[in-house]
C-alpha positions in Angstrom: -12.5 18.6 17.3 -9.5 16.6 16.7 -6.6 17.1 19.6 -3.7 15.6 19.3 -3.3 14.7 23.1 -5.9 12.1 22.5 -3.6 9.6 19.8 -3.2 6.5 21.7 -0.3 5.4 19.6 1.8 6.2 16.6 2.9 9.9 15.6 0.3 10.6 12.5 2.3 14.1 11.9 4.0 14.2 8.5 6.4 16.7 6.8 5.1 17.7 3.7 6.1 20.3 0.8 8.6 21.9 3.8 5.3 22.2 6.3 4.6 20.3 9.3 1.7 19.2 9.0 -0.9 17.6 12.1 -2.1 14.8 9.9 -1.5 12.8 6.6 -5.2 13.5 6.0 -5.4 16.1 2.8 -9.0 16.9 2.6 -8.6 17.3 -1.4 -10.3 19.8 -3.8 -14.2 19.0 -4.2 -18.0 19.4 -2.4 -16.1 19.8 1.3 -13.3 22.5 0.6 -16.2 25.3 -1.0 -15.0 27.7 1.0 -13.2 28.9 3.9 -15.9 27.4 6.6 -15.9 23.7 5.1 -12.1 23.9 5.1 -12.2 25.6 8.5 -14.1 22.4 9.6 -11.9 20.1 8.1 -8.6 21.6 9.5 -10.5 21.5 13.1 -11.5 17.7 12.3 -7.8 17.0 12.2 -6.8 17.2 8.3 -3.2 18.0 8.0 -3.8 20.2 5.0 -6.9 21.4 2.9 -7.5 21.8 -1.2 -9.4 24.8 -2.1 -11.8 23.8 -4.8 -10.1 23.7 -8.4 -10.0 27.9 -9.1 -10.6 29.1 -12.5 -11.1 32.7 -14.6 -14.9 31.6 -14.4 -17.1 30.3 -11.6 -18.8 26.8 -12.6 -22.1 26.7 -13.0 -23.2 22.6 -12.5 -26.2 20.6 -13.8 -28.4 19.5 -11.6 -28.2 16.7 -10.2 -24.6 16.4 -10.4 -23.2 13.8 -7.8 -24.5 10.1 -7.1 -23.7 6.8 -5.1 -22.1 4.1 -7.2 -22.7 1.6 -4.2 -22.2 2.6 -0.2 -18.6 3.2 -0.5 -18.2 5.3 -4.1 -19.7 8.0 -6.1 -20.3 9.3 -9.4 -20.2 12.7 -10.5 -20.6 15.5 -13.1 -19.2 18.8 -10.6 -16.9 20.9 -11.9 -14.8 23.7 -10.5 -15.2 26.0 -7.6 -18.8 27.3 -8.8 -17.5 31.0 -7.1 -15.3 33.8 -8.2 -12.0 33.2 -8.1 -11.6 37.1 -6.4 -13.9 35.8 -3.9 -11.1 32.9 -3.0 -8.1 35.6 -2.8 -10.3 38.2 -0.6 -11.8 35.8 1.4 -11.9 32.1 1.3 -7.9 31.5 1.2 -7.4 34.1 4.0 -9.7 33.4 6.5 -8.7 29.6 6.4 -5.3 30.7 6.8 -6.1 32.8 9.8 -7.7 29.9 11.3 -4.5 27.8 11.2 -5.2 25.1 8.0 -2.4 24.3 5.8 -3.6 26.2 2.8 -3.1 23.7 -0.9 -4.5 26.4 -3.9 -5.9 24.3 -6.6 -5.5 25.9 -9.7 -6.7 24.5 -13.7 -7.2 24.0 -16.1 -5.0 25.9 -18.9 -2.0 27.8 -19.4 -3.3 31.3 -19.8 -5.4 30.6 -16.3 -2.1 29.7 -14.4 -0.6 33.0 -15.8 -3.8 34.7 -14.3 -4.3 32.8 -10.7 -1.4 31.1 -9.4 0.2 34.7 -8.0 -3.1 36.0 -6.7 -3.3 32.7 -4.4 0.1 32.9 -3.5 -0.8 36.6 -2.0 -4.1 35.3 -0.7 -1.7 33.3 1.8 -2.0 29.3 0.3 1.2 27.8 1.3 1.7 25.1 -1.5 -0.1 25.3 -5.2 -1.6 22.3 -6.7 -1.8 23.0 -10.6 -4.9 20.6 -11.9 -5.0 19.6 -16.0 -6.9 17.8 -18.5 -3.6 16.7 -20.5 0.5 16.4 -19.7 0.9 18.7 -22.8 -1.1 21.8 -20.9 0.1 20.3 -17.2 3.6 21.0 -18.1 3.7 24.8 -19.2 1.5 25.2 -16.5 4.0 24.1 -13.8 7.2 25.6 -16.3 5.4 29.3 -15.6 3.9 28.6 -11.7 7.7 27.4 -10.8 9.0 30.8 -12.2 6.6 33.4 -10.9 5.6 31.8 -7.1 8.0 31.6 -3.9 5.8 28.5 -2.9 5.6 24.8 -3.2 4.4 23.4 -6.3 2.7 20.3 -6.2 1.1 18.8 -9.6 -2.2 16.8 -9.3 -1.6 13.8 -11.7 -5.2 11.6 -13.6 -4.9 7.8 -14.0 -6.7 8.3 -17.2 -4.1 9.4 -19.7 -2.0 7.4 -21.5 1.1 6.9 -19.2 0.7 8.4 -15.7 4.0 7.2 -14.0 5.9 8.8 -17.4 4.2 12.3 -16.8 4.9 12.4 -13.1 8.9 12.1 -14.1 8.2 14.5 -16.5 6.6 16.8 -13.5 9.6 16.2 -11.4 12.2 17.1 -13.8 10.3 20.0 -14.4 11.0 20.9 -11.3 7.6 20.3 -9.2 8.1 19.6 -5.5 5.3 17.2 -4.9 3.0 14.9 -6.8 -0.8 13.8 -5.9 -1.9 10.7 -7.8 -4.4 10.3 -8.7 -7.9 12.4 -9.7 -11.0 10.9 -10.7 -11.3 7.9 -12.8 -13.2 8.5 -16.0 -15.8 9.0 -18.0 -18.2 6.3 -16.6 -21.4 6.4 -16.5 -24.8 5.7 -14.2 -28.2 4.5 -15.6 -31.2 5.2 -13.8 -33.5 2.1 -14.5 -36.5 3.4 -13.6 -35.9 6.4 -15.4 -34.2 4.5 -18.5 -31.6 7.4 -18.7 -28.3 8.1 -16.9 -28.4 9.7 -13.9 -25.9 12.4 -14.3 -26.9 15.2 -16.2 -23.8 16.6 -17.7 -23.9 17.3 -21.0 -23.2 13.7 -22.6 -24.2 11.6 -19.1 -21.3 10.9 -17.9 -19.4 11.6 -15.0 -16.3 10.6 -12.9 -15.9 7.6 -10.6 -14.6 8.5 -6.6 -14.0 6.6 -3.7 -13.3 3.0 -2.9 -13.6 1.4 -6.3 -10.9 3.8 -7.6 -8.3 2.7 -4.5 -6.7 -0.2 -6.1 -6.6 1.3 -9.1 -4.8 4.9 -7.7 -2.4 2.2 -5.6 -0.8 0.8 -8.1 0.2 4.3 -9.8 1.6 5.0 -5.9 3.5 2.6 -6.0 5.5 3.1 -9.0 6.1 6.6 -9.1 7.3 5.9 -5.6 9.1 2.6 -6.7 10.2 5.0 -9.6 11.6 7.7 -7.4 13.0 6.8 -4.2 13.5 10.2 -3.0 10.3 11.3 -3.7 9.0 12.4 -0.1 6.1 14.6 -1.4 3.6 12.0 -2.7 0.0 12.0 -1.5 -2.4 9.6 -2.7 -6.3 10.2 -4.0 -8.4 7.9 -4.1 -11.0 5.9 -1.6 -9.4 6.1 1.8 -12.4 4.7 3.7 -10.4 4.0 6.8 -7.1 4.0 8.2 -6.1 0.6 6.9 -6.6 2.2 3.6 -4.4 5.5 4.2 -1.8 2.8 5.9 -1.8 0.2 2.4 -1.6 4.0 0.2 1.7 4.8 3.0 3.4 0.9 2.1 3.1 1.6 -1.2 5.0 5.1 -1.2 2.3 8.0 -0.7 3.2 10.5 2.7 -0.3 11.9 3.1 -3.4 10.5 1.9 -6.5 12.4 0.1 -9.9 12.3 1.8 -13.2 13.3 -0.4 -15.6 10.6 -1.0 -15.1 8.8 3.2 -16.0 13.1 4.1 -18.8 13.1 1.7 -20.9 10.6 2.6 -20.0 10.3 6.4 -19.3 13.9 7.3 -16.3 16.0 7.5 -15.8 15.0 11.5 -15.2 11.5 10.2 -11.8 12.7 9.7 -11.1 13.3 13.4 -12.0 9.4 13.3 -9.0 8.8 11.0 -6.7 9.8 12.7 -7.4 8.5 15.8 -8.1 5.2 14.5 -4.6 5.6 12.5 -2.4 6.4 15.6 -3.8 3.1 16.9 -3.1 0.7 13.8 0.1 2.4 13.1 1.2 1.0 17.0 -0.2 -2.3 16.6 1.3 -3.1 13.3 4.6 -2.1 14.8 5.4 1.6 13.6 6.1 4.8 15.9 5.4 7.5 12.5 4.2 7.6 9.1 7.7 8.1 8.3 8.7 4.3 9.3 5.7 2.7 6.9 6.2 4.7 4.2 7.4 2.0 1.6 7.4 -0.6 3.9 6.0 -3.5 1.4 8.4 -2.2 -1.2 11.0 -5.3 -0.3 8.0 -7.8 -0.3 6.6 -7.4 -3.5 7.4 -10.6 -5.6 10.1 -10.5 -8.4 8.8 -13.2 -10.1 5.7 -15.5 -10.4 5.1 -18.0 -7.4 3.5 -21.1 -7.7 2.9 -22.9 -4.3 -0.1 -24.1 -2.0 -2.0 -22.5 1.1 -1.6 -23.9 4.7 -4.8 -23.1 6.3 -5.6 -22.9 9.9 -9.2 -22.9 11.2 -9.8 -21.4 15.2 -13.3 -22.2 15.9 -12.9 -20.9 19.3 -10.5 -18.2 21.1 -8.0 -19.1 23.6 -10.4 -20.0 26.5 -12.0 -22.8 24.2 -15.4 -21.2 25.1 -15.5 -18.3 23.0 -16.7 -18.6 19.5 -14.0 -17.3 17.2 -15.7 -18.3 14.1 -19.3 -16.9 13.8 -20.6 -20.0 11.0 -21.4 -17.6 8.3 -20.1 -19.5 5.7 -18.6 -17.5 3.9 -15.6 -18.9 3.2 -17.6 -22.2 2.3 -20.1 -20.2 -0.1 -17.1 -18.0 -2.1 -15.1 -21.6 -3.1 -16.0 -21.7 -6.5 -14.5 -25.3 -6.5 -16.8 -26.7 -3.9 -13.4 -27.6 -2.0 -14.1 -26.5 1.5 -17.5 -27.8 4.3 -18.1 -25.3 7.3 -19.9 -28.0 9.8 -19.1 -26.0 13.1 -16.6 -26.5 15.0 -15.4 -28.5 12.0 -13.6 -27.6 8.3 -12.8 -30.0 6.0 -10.8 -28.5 2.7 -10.4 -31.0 -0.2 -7.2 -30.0 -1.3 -7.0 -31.9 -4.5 -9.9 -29.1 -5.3 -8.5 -26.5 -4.0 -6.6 -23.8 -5.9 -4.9 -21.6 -3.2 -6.8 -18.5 -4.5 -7.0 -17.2 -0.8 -10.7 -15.7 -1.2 -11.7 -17.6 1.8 -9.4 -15.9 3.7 -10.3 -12.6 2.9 -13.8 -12.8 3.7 -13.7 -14.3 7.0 -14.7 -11.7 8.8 -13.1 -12.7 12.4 -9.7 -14.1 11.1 -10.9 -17.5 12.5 -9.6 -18.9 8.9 -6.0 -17.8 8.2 -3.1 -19.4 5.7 0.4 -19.6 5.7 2.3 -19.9 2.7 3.1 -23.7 2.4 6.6 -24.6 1.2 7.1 -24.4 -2.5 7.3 -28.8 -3.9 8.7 -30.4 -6.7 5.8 -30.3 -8.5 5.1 -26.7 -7.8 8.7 -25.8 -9.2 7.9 -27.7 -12.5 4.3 -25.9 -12.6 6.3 -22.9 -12.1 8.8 -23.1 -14.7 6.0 -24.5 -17.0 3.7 -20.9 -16.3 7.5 -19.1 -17.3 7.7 -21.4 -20.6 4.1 -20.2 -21.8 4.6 -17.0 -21.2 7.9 -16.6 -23.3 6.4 -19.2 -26.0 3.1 -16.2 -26.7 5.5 -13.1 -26.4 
């Protein structure tokens, strides 16, 4: 059970939709929040706020076999809605999670005439903020134009990365008045082949289903961080899409997002890996330099490049640690195997780099997996300036 007492360094509480809430974890609508006991546990695990399943005028009924692995970190799936009554949500699954202390979110789709039907009944069930879930911005909008006029409560809208202009809809949501954004739901349709079955693994009604998890993340970033970029005031962001670990809710907080969506990292390592989270965020948060998730919220907005930059790597190799005993690098090779250009020799405790090979593409520094290998940005030369202004010239020559 997650206590607060136990954070060991930054503040991880966040004010969100007007409610202070005990994480930036949102454990968002899907398998976990069924009902009132798997949102019970997440809210105990330390989530700051829980998503019912998506509520509709009919329960779902699922194929089988309706979720899969895409690899250890994302999956693939065909679910659909909460697969019970909705007047089983209002008498019992809203309340009782309520009673138990969670920060209620009411997810509510897909149409018009079901917001005109739900979105007051979960308001009386006791959620404290609605999230109003679409298929298109043409039927997302009504549905936030009617739930702003007939509910006393927040009104967040949950935004997908696969319509035609995301970041354009969630200025559209905001001028219609919504109060907070999430961005973004699944990516989709895609689609899974069993090959010892020859036939795709989902069993929805064409074989395809919708992509979760880490795959999504960089993907769901970069709509973060311009409808945060986009709107500067915009406090009541949270970001879906393959928090794995706190360095991922912390890179989903520099780009803009307040809170941070959990699903897929709950899925597949249990809901208690949450409590995890935010532990393990309190710490990173403290050794990276902030007190809150207030003071990194857009904190690589000023770094982010305004134009192309053409320059070289300074690398560094530490074969040992500071006592000159300890290995620092573990001679995996990695860095070697990766250069495509055949520019850089591991022969420990030795690296050579041919730099007349090699292009800067920084690969070898990511995969190090003790930071023996780091890079500094080397000063930008003469012939660096002219290769950037050449890159500048081809790009206005094709436009």
């Amino acid at each position: 059970m997650f206590d607060k007492n136990k954070l060991t360094g930054a503040d991880i509480s966040i004010d969100f939709c007007g409610y202070h809430l005990q994480s930036p974890y949102i454990l968002s609508s899907g398998p976990l929040c069924y009902g009132a006991e798997g949102m019970i546990k997440g809210h105990k695990a330390g989530a700051g706020a829980v998503v019912t399943k998506t509520i509709r005028l009919g329960a779902a009924i699922n194929p089988v076999h309706h979720m899969g692995t895409v690899n250890n970190d994302s999956l693939i799936n065909c679910e659909k809605w909460a697969d019970s009554d909705r007047l089983n949500w209002y008498e019992k699954e809203i309340p009782e999670t309520v009673a138990a202390g969670a920060t209620v979110i009411g997810s509510v789709g897909h149409t018009l005439k079901e917001a005109q039907a739900i979105v007051e009944d979960v308001e009386r069930a006791g959620a404290h903020i609605i999230e109003l879930v679409s298929y298109t911005e043409d039927t997302l909008l009504p549905m936030l134009d009617y739930t702003k006029e007939h509910v006393n409560i927040p009104v967040i809208c949950k935004l997908s990365g696969n319509w035609p202009d995301t970041v354009a809809t969630a200025k559209k949501c905001l001028e219609h008045g919504a109060d907070g954004l999430c961005a973004i739901d699944s990516i989709g349709p895609t689609l899974k082949i069993d090959i010892n079955k020859a036939a795709p693994e989902m069993m929805s009604g064409d074989g395809y289903g919708w992509m979760t998890g880490a795959a999504m993340r960089p993907i769901a970033m970069r709509y973060n961080y311009e409808i945060a970029r986009n709107h500067p005031e915009l406090m009541n962001l949270y970001a879906s899409g393959g928090v794995m670990k706190a360095e991922d809710a912390i890179e989903y907080m520099m780009a803009g997002a307040m809170g941070v969506g959990v699903c897929t990292a709950g899925i597949l390592k249990g809901v208690e890996y949450v409590e995890k989270l935010c532990y393990d965020l309190s710490k990173k948060l403290k050794e990276l330099g902030y007190d809150s998730v207030k003071d990194v919220n857009r904190a690589a907005h000023k770094n982010f490049p305004k134009k192309e930059y053409v320059a070289k790597l300074d690398f560094k190799f530490e074969p040992f640690k500071e006592d000159g005993v300890t290995k620092k690098c573990v001679n995996c090779k990695k860095c070697e195997t990766v250069c495509c250009y055949d520019a850089r020799v591991l022969d420990f405790p030795k690296m050579t780099v041919d730099m007349d090979k090699c292009r800067s593409c920084g690969l070898c520094l990511d995969v190090c997996p003790t930071g023996a290998l780091t890079a500094v940005t080397a000063p930008q030369t003469a012939e660096d300036l002219e290769l950037e202004r050449k890159s500048k010239e081809f790009y206005e020559l094709v436009k």
